[in-house]
C-alpha positions in Angstrom: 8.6 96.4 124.4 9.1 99.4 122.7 13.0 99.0 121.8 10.6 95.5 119.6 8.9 97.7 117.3 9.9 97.9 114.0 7.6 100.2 112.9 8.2 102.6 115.7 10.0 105.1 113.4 6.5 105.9 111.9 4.9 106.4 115.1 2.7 102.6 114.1 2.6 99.7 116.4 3.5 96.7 115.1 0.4 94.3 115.1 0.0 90.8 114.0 -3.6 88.7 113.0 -3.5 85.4 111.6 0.6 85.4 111.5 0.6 88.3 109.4 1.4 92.1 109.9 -1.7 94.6 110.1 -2.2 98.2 109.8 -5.5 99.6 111.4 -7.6 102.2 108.8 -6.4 104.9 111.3 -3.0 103.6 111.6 -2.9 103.8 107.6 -4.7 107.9 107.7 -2.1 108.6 110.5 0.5 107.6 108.1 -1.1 108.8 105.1 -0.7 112.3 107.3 2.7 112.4 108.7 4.8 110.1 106.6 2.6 110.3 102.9 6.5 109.2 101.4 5.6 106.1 102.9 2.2 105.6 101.2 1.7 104.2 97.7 -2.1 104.0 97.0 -3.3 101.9 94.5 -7.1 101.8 94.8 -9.5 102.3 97.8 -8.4 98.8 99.5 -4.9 98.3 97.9 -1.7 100.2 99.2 1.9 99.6 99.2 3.3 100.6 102.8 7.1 101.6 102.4 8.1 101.0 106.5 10.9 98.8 107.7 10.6 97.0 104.1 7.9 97.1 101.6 4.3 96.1 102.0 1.7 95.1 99.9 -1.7 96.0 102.2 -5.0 94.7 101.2 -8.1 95.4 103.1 -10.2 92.3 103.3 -13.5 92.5 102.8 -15.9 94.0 106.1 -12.6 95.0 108.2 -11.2 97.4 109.5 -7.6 96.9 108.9 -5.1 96.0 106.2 -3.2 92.8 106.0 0.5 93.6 105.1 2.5 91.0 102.9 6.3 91.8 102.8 7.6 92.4 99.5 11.2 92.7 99.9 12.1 93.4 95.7 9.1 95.9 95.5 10.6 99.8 94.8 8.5 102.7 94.7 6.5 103.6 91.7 7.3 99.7 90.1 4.7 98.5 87.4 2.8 95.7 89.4 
């Protein structure tokens, strides 16, 4: 249900693969447009997603989407 989505704020539905949180490439450009505050790039395949809590999001290798891994002590801008 909507009322479910926790990343409804952002206008991102909240997806799951293998147990973890994912982010479609066009899920992550739609949020790279209307929320960049959200967006921490690090490199091409490596962002931090700033949603509900903080996300590290790696693409693997030949997808098309970005596995999320909550990082609840991660702040913007932090030294990795």
């Amino acid at each position: 249900m909507w009322y479910d989505n926790p990343w409804a704020p952002w206008g991102l539905t909240w997806s799951t693969r293998d147990g973890s949180p994912v982010v479609t490439e066009t899920g992550l450009w739609y949020l790279t447009a209307k929320h960049p505050e959200a967006v921490e790039r690090v490199n091409d395949g490596e962002f931090w997603l700033y949603l509900d809590r903080p996300y590290h999001a790696v693409r693997p290798s030949d997808r098309a989407y970005f596995v999320l891994r909550p990082d609840p002590y991660r702040r913007r801008g932090a030294a990795r």
